[in-house]
N, C-alpha and C positions, 0 to 999 in steps of 0.2 A: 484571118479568122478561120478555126477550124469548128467543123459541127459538132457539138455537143451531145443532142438527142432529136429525134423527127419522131413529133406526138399527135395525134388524128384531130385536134380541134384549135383553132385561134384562142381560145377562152382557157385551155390548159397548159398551151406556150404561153400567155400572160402572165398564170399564174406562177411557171417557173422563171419567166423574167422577171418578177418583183420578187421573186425568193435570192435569185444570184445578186441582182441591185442589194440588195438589203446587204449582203456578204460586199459588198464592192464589186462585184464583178460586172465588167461591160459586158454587152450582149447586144447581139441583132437576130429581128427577126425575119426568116425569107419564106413564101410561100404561102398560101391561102389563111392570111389572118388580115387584112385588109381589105379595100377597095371594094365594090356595090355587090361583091358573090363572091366571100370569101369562106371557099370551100376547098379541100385538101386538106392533106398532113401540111405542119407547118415544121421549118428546122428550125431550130435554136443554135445561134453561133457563138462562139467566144474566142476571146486572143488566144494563140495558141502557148503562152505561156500561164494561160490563166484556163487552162485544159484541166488539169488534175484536181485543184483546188477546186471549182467547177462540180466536177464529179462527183466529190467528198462532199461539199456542201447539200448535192439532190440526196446523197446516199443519207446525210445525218437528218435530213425532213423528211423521207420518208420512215426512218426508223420511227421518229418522234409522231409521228401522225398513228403508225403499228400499237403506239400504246396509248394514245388517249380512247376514251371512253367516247362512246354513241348516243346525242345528247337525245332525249326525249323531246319530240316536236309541243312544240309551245302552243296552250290549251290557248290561249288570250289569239292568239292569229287563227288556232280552229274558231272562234266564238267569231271574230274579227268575218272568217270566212262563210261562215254559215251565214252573216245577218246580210253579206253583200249579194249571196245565192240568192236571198231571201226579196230583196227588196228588188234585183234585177227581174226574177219571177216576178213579182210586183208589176212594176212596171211594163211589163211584154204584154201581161191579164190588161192593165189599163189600157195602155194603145189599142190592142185587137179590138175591145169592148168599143171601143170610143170610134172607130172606126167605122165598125156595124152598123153603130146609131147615127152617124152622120154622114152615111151611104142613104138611109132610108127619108 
């Protein structure tokens, strides 16, 4: 296995190991993406015959990500998020209150 690329998050080597899988490519990952404190750059390995192709495949997703469009954040998860703001306030007004009155 030779290294591929060393990228700062576990959650961004995932997402280039199911990019190479989908291609067929084997992959291993070494370095702070598992275990109870997984923190570091994490490397990305591959057969060293499946090196080039490897390469081609990050270069051709990141072209393809270069021209999709930046979706507008979806009003239904803002409305979604505002009523959960909404009734968690709620809730916090009720405890304190309730508390007061059955202190006294």
């Amino acid at each position: 296995m030779v290294r591929l690329i060393t990228v700062s998050t576990g959650f961004e080597a995932k997402v280039i190991a199911a990019r190479l899988g989908v291609e067929g490519i084997l992959w291993e990952l070494r370095g702070g993406v598992d275990g109870p404190y997984p923190i570091g750059p994490v490397h990305v390995f591959v057969a060293e015959q499946d090196l080039s192709f490897a390469r081609q495949a990050l270069l051709e997703s990141e072209v393809e990500s270069a021209f999709q469009e930046p979706r507008p954040p979806s009003t239904r998860l803002q409305a979604t998020a505002r009523w959960v703001l909404v009734a968690s306030l709620a809730v916090m007004v009720m405890v304190t209150f309730g508390r007061l009155f059955t202190l006294r």
